[in-house]
Structures are given as structure tokens and as C-alpha cells.
C-alpha positions as CSV (number, residue, x, y, z in Angstrom):
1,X,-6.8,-17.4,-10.7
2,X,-4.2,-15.3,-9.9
3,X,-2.1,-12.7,-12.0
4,X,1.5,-11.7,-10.3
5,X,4.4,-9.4,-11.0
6,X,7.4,-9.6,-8.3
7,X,10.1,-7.1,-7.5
8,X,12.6,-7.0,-5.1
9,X,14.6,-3.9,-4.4
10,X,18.3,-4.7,-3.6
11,X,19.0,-2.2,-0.9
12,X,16.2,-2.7,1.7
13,X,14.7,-5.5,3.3
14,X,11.5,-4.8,1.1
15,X,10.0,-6.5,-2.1
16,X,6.5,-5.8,-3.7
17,X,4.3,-8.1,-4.7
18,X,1.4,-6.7,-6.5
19,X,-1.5,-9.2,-7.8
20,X,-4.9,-9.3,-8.1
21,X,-6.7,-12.6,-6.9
22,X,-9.8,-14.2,-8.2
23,X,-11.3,-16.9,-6.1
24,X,-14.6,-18.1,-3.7
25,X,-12.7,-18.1,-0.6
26,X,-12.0,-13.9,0.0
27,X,-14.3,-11.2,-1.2
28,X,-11.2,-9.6,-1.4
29,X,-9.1,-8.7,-4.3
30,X,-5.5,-7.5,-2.9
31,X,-3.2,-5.7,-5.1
32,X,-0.1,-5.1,-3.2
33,X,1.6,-7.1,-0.5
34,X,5.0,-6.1,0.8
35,X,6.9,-8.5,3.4
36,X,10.0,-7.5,5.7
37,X,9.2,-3.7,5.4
38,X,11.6,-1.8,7.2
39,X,10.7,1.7,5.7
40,X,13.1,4.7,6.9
41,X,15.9,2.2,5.3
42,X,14.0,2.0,2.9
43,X,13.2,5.5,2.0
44,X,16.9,6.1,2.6
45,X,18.1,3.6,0.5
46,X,16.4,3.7,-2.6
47,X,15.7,6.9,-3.0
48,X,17.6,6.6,-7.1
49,X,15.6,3.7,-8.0
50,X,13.1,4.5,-10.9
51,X,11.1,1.0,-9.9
52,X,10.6,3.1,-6.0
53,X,10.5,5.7,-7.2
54,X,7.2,5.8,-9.3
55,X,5.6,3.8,-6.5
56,X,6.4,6.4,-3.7
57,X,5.0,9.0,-6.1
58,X,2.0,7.1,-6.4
59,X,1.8,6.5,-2.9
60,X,2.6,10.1,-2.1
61,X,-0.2,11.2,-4.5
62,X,-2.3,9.3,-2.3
63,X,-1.0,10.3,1.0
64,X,1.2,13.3,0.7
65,X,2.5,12.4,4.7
66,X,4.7,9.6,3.6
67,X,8.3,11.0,2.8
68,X,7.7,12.4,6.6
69,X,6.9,8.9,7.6
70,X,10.6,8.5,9.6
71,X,9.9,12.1,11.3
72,X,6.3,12.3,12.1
73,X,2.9,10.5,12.6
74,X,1.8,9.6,9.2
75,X,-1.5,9.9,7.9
76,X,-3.2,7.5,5.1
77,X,-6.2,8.1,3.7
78,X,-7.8,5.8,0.4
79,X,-10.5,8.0,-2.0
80,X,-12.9,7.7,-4.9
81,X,-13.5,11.5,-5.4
82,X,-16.8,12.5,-6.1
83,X,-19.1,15.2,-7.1
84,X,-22.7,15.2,-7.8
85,X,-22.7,11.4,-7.4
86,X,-20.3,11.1,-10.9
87,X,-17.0,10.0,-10.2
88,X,-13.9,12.3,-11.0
89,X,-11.0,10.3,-9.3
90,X,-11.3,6.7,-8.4
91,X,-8.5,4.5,-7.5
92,X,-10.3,1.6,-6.6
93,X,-12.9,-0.3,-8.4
94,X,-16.6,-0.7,-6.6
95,X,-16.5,-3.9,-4.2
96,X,-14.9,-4.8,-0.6
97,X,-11.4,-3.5,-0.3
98,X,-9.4,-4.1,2.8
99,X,-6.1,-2.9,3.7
100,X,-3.6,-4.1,6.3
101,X,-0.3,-2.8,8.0
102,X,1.5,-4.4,10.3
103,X,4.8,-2.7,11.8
104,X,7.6,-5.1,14.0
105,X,11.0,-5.0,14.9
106,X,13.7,-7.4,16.2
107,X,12.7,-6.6,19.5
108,X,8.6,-6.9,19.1
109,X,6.9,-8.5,16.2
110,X,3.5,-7.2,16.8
111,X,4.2,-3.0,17.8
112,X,1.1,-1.9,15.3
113,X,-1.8,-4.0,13.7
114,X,-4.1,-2.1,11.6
115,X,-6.9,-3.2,9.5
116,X,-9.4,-1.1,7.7
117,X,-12.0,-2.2,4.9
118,X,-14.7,-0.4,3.1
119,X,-17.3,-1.5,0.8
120,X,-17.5,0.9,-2.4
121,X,-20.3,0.9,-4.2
122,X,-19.5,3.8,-7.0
């Protein structure tokens, strides 16, 4: 089972895909796939767009490096606040989560693999 909602964003090579699978054969339950990202055109861009816009203020919520991404190293980090074991923040819901980036170019389509998963269990 597998719910979907699809958006493409005119100006940059980009579209979002966020869904959230339900089946045997992945643990995992992904919730946003992007293809073709090139993102400094992309922050350039679309940069008006109220669709972009609340995701990158999402996303900067959660990692307050990414407007610098085009300048500087970037730095991404996923949380479920706590504090005396009772949960004040959580993004994710308990289970395996597992997220994946992979940056190419024209000239090389494997520059940057990264894959990182956790299992939460609060």
C-alpha cells in the first residue's frame, strides 16, 4: 500500500515525491524522494515559490546549515528531542529510518554516496 503526493517545481531540475510505503519487502517507510537534484539552482531558482518555500523552512528547522549549502560544508543532523525519557520534539515515528543522498554531475554520477539509518525506539 502506498499513499503519494507529487510535485514538480518548474524552475529546477528537482521534483518531490513524498510517500509513505507499507509492504513486507523494506522495514523502511520513506517519506521523501527527490530525483535530478541540482540544488544551488535550485535554491536560486525558487526561492518565491510558497510550495519550496515551506519545505526549505522545514528543512532549515531541521538543519539550520542548508541555505549555506552552495558556500559551505553542510551539516544534517535528524532528532527526537528528549528529556527525562518523555519526548518533547519528535519528527520521526519509533521504527527503522534510513536516509540517503546521493550527489552527481554531468561529469561524474557517483561524486557522494551517503547512507545513514537508525532504529528509534521512543
Amino acid at each position: 500500500m502506498e499513499f503519494n503526493f507529487k510535485r514538480r517545481i518548474p524552475n529546477g531540475l528537482v521534483s518531490f515525491e513524498f510517500c509513505y510505503t507499507l509492504n513486507e519487502e523494506s522495514p523502511y517507510k520513506r517519506s521523501l524522494h527527490i530525483e535530478n537534484l541540482e540544488f544551488c539552482r535550485l535554491l536560486k531558482e525558487n526561492s518565491t515559490n510558497p510550495f519550496f518555500e515551506k519545505a526549505m523552512s522545514t528543512y532549515q528547522f531541521i538543519n539550520s546549515n542548508s541555505s549555506y549549502a552552495c558556500n559551505s560544508t553542510g551539516l544534517l543532523k535528524f532528532y527526537n528531542l528528549t528529556f527525562n525519557d518523555a519526548p518533547i520534539f519528535t519528527i520521526y515515528p519509533p521504527g527503522f529510518h534510513l536516509f540517503f543522498t546521493r550527489f552527481f554531475d554531468q561529469n561524474d554520477s557517483n561524486i557522494l554516496n551517503v547512507t545513514i539509518w537508525a532504529i528509534l525506539n521512543k
